[in-house]
C-alpha positions as MATLAB code, in Angstrom:
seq = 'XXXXXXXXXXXXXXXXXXXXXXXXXXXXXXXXXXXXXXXXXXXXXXXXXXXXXXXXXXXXXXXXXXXXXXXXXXXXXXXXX';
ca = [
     107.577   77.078   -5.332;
     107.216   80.517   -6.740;
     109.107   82.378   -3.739;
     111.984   79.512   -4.668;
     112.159   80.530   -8.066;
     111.680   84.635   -7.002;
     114.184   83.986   -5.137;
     116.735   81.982   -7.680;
     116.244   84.371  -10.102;
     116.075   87.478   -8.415;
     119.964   88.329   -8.612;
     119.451   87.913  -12.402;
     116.797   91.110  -12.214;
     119.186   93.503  -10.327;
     121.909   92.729  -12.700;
     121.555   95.832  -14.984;
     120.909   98.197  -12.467;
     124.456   97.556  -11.208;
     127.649  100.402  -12.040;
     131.318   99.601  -10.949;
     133.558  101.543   -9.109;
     135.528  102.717  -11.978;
     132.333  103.631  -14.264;
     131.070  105.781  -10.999;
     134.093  107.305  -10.593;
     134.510  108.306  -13.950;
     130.651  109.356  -14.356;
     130.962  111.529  -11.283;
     133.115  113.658  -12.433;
     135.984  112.172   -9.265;
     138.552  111.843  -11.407;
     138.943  115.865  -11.798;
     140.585  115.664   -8.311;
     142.894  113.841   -9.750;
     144.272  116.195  -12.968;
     147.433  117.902  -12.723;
     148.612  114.986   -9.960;
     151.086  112.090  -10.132;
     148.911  108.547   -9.223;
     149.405  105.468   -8.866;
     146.527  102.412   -9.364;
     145.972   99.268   -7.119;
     144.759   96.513   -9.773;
     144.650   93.650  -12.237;
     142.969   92.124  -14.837;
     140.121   91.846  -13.271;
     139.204   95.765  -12.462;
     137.206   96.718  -15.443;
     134.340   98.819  -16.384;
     130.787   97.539  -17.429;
     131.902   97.134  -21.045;
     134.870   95.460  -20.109;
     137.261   97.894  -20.635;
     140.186   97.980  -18.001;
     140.385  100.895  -15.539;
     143.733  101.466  -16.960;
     142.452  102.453  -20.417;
     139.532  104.379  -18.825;
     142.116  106.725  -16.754;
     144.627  106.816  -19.876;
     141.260  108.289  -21.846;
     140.724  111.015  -19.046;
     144.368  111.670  -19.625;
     145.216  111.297  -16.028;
     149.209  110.777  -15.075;
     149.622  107.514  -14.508;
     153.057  107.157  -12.598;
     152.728  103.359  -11.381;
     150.705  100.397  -11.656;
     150.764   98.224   -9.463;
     149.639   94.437   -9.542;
     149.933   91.490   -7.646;
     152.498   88.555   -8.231;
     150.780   86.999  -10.891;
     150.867   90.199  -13.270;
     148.570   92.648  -14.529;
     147.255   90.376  -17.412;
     146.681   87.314  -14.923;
     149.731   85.331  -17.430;
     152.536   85.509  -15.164;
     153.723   82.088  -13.820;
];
């Protein structure tokens, strides 16, 4: 019984110890590849940091030019019928 519930709630333990894409590449220091060019970002309303914030406002902070966002047929925001 207790490697059932080790095992249930292990997931729950690792949780914290987890960083997204966009928080690594901003805490890495990647995105200085990236100043003085022209890019474009793959995403929607799900690609956010681990506060929630959306990658789109984390590159607009770094004040990297953001030529085109792409998203997929249902819209950035999700909302689109």
């Amino acid at each position: 019984m207790k490697n059932f519930l080790f095992l249930l709630l292990a997931p729950l333990l690792s949780f914290a110890a987890i960083d997204l894409g966009v928080d690594n590449f901003l805490k890495e220091n990647h995105f200085e590849a990236l100043k003085e060019k022209k890019i474009g970002l793959i995403t929607n309303h799900t690609g956010v940091d681990k506060n929630l914030n959306t990658t789109l406002s984390r590159l607009k902070e770094k004040k990297c030019e953001l030529v085109a966002l792409f998203a997929p047929e249902h819209g950035f925001n999700g909302l689109a019928y």
